[in-house]
PLY file of the C-alpha trace (Angstrom):
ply
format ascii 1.0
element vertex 188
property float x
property float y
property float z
element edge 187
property int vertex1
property int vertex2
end_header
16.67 -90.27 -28.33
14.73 -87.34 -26.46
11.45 -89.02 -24.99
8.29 -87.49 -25.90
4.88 -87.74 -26.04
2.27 -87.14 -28.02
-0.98 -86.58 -26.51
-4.76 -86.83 -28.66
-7.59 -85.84 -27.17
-11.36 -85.33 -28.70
-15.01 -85.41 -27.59
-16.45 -89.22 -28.15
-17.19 -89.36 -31.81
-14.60 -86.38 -32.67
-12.51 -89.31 -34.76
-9.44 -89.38 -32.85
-9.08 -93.24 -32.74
-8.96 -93.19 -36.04
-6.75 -90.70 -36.67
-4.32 -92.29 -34.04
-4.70 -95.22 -35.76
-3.70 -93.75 -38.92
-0.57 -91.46 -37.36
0.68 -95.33 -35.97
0.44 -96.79 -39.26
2.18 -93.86 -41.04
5.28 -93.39 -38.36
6.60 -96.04 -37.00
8.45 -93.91 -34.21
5.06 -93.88 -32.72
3.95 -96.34 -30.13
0.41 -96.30 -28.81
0.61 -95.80 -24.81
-2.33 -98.45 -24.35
-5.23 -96.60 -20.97
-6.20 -98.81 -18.33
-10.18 -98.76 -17.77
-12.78 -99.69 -15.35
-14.97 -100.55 -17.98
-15.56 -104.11 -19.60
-14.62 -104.27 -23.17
-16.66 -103.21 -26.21
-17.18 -105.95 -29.26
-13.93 -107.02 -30.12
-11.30 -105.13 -28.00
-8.82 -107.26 -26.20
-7.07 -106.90 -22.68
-4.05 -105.90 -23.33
-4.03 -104.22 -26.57
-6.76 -101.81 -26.89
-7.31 -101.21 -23.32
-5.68 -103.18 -19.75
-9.16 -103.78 -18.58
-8.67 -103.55 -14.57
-12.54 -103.75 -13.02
-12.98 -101.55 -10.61
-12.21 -102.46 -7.86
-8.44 -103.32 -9.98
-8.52 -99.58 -10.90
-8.92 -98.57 -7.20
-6.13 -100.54 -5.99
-3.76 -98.96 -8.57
-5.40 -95.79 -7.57
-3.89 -96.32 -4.09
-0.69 -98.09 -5.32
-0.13 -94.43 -7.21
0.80 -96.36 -10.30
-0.58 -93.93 -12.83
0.52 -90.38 -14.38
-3.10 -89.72 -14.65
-6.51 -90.89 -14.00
-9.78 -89.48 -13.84
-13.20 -90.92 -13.37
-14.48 -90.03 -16.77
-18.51 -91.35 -15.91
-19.55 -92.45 -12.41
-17.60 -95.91 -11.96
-15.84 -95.90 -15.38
-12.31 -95.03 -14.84
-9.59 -94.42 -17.55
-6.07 -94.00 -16.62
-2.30 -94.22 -17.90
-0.22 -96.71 -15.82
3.63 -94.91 -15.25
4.82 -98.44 -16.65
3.09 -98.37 -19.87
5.00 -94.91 -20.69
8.56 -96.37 -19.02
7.95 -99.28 -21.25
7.72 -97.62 -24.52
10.36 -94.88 -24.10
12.95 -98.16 -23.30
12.06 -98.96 -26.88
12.93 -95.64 -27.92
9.64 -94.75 -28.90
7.47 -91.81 -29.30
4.66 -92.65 -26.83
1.13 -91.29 -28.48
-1.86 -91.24 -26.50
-5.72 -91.56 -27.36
-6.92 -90.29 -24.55
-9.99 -87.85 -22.49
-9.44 -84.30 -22.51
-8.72 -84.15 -18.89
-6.45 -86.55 -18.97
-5.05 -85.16 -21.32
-4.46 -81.60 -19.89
-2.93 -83.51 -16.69
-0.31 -85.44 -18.87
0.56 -81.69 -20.61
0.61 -79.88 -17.32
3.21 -82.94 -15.99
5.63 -82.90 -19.13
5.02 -79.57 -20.52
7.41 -79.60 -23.72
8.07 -82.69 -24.25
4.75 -83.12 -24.97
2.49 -82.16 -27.85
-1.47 -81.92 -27.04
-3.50 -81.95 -29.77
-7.53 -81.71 -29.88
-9.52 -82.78 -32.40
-12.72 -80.66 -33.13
-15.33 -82.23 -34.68
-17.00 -79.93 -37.83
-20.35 -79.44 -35.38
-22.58 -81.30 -32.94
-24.75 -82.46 -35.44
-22.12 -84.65 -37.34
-20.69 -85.61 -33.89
-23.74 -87.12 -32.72
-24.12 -88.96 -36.22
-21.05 -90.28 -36.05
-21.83 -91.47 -32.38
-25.37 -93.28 -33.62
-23.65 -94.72 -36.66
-21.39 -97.02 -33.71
-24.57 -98.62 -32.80
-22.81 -99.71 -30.19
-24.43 -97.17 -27.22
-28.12 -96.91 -25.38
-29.62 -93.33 -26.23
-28.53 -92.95 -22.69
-24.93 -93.31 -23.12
-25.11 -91.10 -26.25
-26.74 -88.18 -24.49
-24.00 -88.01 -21.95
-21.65 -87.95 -24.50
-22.85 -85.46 -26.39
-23.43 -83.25 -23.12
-19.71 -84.16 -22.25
-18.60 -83.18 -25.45
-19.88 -79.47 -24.85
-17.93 -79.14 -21.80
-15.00 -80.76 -23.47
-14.81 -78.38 -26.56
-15.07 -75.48 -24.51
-11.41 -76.74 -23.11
-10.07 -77.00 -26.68
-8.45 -74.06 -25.95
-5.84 -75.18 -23.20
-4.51 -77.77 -25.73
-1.34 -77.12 -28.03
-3.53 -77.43 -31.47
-6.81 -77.96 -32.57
-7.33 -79.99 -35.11
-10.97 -79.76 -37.40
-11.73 -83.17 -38.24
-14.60 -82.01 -41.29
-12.53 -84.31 -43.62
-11.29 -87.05 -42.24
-7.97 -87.71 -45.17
-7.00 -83.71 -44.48
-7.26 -84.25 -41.03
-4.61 -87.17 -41.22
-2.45 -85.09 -43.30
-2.45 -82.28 -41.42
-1.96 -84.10 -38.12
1.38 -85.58 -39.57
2.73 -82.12 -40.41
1.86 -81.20 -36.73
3.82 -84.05 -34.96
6.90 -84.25 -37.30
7.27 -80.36 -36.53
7.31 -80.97 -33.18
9.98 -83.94 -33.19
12.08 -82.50 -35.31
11.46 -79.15 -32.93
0 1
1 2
2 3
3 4
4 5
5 6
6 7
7 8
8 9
9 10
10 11
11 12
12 13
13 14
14 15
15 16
16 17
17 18
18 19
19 20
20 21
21 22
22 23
23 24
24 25
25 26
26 27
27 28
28 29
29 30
30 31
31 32
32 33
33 34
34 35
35 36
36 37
37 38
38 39
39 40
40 41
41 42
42 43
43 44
44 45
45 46
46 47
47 48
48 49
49 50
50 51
51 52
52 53
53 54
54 55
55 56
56 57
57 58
58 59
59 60
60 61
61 62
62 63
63 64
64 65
65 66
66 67
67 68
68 69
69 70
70 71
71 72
72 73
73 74
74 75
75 76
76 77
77 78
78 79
79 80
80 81
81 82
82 83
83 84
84 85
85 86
86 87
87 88
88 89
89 90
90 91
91 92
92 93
93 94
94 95
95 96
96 97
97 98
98 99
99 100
100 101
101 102
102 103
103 104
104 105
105 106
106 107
107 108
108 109
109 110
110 111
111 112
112 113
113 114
114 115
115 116
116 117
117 118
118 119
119 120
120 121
121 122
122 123
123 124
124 125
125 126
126 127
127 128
128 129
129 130
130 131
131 132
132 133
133 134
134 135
135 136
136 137
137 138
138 139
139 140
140 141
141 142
142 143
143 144
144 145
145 146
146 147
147 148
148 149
149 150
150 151
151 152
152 153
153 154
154 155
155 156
156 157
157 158
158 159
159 160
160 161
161 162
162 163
163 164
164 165
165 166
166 167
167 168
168 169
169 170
170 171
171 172
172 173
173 174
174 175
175 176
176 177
177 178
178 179
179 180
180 181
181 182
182 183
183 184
184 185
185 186
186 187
């Protein structure tokens, strides 16, 4: 079994979450490669399983421990990161690790496994229906969503560096086609 990864990446609000979501219900070779965060969690998410929810102060000390492939402090004080045992503990499995995960993050996973990896970007259709889709969460301040949406700018304009872009206009094509992507490169 050749390890590989699979690595999403998208502005917040782009729908990649729910396109991974979708890819992990459809192949079962895929296992999710669950970030660490600074962050507290949101509504219902759960230590352990959508996020390993670290503080901090937590993330720091793994920071100097050098127990991630990547990290990268995405806001001031809100750092997202993949800890080296999450990936070492899927591939024992004999997985596919697949990652939701920030597009710089994402370019620093590529850049450390070059083909064994697959980076994929999802584009939203346009700001307009990515800023929707961020005030239909209710679940950020008009702060938050204004530094999203000036991330997002920045973050599209890197869409380039990624393996393929992906349009997410319709959200059932966008599942289909990102299927055909990831079995091509398996089976590559």
């Amino acid at each position: 079994m050749q390890e590989k990864l699979i690595i999403v990446a998208a502005p917040s609000g782009a729908g990649k979450t729910t396109i991974v979501r979708h890819l992990l219900e459809q192949m079962p070779n895929l296992s999710f490669s669950i970030s660490a965060t600074s962050r507290e969690p949101r509504g219902k998410e759960a230590d352990g399983k959508d996020y390993y929810f670290l503080g901090v102060e937590g993330f720091k000390q793994r920071i100097k421990e050098d127990a991630f492939l990547e990290w990268e402090e995405v806001y001031a004080n809100q750092f997202y990161g993949t800890l080296k045992s999450e990936v070492e503990r899927l591939w024992k499995m004999g997985k596919t690790v697949i990652f939701d995960i920030d597009v710089i993050g994402a370019l620093n996973l590529k850049s450390q496994f070059n083909e064994k990896a697959l980076s994929i970007f999802i584009m939203p259709p346009d700001k307009e229906t990515l800023e929707q889709r961020l005030r239909q969460r209710q679940t950020e301040t008009e702060e938050k969503i204004q530094m999203r949406l000036n991330k997002a700018e920045e973050e599209m304009e890197k869409s380039s560096d990624f393996d393929q872009v992906l349009l997410n206009k319709d959200l059932k094509t966008a599942q289909t086609e990102a299927i055909k992507i990831i079995e091509n490169f398996l089976h590559s």
